[in-house]
N, C-alpha and C positions, 0 to 999 in steps of 0.2 A: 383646087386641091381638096383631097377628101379624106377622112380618118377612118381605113373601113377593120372592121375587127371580126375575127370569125374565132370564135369557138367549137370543139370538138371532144371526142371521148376516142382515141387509138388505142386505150392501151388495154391488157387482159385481165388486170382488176377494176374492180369497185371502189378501191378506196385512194389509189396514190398512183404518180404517173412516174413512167420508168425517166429519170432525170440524165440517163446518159442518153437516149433519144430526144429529150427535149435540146440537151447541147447540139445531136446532129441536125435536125432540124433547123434552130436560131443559127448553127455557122450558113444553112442553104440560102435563108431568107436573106443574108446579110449580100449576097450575091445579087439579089433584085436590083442594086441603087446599081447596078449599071446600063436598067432602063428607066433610072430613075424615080426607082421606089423606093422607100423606105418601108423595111420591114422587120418586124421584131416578134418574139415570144415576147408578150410584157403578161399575161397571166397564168402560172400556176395553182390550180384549182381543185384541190382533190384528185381525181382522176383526169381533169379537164386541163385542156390548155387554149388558150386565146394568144391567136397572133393578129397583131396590132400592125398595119400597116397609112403613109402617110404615101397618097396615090395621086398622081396629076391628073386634072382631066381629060378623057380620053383613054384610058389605061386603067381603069375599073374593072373592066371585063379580065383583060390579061393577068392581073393583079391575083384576080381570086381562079383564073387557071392555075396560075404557076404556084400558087400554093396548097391546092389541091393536088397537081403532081407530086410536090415535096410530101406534103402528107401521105396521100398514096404510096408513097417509098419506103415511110418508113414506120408506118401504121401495124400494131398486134392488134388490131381487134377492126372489122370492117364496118360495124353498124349502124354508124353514127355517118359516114362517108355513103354508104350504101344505102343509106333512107334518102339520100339527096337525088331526087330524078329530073327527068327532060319536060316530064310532063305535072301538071298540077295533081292529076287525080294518080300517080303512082308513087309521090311523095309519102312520106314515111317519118315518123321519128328519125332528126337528122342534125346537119349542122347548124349551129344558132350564127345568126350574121347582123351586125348592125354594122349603119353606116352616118354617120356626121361630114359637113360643111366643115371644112380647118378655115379658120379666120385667118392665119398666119401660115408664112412659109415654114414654119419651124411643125405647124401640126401641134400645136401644143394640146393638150385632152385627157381628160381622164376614163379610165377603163374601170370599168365592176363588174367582177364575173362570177357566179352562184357557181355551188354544187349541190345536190341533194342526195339526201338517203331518206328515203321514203318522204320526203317533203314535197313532191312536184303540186300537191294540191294548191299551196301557198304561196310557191316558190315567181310565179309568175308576177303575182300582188306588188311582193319584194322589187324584182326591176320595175314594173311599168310606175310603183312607188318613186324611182331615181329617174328615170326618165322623166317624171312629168316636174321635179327639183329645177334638174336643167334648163329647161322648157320654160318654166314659171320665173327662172333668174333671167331669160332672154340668152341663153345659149344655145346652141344649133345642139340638141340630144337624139339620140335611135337604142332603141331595144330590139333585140332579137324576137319577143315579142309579140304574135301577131293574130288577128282574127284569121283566118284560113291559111292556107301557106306564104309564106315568108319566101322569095325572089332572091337568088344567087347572082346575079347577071356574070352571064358567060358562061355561066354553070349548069342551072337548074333550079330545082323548090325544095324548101327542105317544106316538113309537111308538119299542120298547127299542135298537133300533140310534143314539140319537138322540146324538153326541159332543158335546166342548166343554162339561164339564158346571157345576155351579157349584154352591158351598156355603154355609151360611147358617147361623150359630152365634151365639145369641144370649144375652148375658152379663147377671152381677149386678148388676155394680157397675163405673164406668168403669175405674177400676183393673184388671181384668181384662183388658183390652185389650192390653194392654203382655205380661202375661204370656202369654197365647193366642199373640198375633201371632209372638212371639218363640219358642213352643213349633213352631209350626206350620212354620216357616221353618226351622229347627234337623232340625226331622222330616224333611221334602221334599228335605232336603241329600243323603238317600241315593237319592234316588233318578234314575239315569240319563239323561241326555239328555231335562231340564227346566231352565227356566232361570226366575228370577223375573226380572220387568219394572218397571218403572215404568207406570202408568195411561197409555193412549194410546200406548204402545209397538205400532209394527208388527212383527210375524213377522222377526227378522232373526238365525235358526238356523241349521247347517248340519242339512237334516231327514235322516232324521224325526224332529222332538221335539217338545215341549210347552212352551209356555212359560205362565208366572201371574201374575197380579197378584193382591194382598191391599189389601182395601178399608176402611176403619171406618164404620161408618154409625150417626150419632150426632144425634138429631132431624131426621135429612134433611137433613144436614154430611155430606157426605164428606169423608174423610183418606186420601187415596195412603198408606198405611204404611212406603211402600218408601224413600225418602228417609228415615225414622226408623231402620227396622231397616240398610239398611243404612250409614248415618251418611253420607248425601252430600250435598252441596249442591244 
C-alpha cells in the first residue's frame, strides 16, 4: 500500500479556491474505494488543493489517471494540469506529486502542503526541510520536490520549476501523529515569512511568503491539525 498525494492550482484566482468544487471533487474521489482506493481532498491551500489517496499495489498508475480526469472535470484554470506532459523535455510548471510507503492498512500519514505568493525562491527549502524530519525520525517521507522532473506514473512529468510543493510522511502507529505534527511545526517556526493556516484558509500575507497547512490522513479521515496544535477553537 501506498500514500500518494498530488497537489494542484484549478482554480481562476491567486488567492483562494472555489470550496463548492472542492466539495465536487472529494464527493468523485470518494467513488474510487470501489476499486479499492481510498481517496480524499485532505488539503486546502490558498489556491491549491492536495488530494490524499491511500492505493494498493498495482493501482498507482490508475489511481493518479482517475484523478486527473476528476480534476480535468472540474478544473477553471488549466496550467497546472497542462504543464504535466508525456515527455520529460515538454514538461512545464505543473502538478506537485509525492508519494510514501503506508506501513498500515489504515495509511495513516501526514500531509504539508505550501502555497506561495512570490515565495517560490524559498519555498522549496521549506518541504525538502519536512521531508528530510520524516526521513531522519525513520519514517517512509516524499516531497514533490525534485532535481529535474518529477514522474506521475501513468500520467506524465510534471517539470522542476513546478512550486507549491507538498509532503507525505507516513507513520507507525497513531500515536506518532501527535509527535510528528508537533516536531514539524516547532521546526517550520524558523523559518521567515511562512505562516501556518487552518485547511481552507485563503492567501492573506503581506507577500512575498508561504503559507501551510498540516493534514492527518487516517483511513481517508482527514484532521485539520492546526486547531490541535495550535490549541483554538
Amino acid at each position: 500500500m501506498y500514500v500518494v498525494s498530488i497537489g494542484v492550482d484549478i482554480f481562476n484566482n491567486d488567492i483562494k479556491a472555489n470550496k463548492k468544487l472542492v466539495e465536487y471533487i472529494d464527493k468523485e474521489l470518494r467513488k474510487l474505494k470501489k476499486i479499492n482506493i481510498i481517496s480524499r481532498v485532505s488539503n486546502i491551500t490558498g489556491d491549491d488543493i492536495v488530494i490524499t489517496s491511500l492505493v494498493p499495489d498495482g493501482l498507482i498508475e490508475e489511481n493518479n489517471k482517475r484523478v486527473f480526469e476528476i480534476l480535468y472535470k472540474y478544473a477553471e484554470s488549466f496550467d497546472d494540469l497542462n504543464g504535466v506532459a508525456k515527455n520529460k523535455e515538454d514538461a512545464k510548471e505543473g502538478v506537485s506529486y509525492a508519494m510514501a510507503k503506508a506501513y498500515s492498512k489504515y495509511g495513516d500519514a501526514i500531509i504539508v502542503a505550501f502555497d506561495t505568493y512570490g515565495g517560490e525562491d524559498i519555498v522549496n527549502e521549506m518541504a525538502l526541510f519536512v521531508e528530510e524530519i520524516g526521513k531522519k525520525l525513520g519514517y517512509s517521507a516524499d516531497s514533490s520536490v525534485s532535481k529535474g522532473c518529477k514522474e506521475i506514473p501513468g500520467v506524465g512529468y510534471s517539470g522542476e520549476e513546478t512550486d507549491d510543493p507538498v509532503v507525505v510522511i507516513t507513520v507507525k502507529e497513531l500515536k506518532d501523529i501527535k509527535r510528528l505534527s508537533y516536531l514539524i511545526y516547532g521546526a517550520l517556526l524558523s523559518f521567515e515569512n511562512l505562516k501556518f493556516v487552518k485547511n481552507g484558509s485563503e492567501i492573506n500575507i503581506v507577500p512575498p511568503g508561504v503559507i501551510y497547512t498540516m493534514s492527518a490522513f487516517l483511513n481517508g479521515n482527514i484532521i485539520d491539525l492546526y486547531r490541535g496544535i495550535k490549541n483554538v477553537d
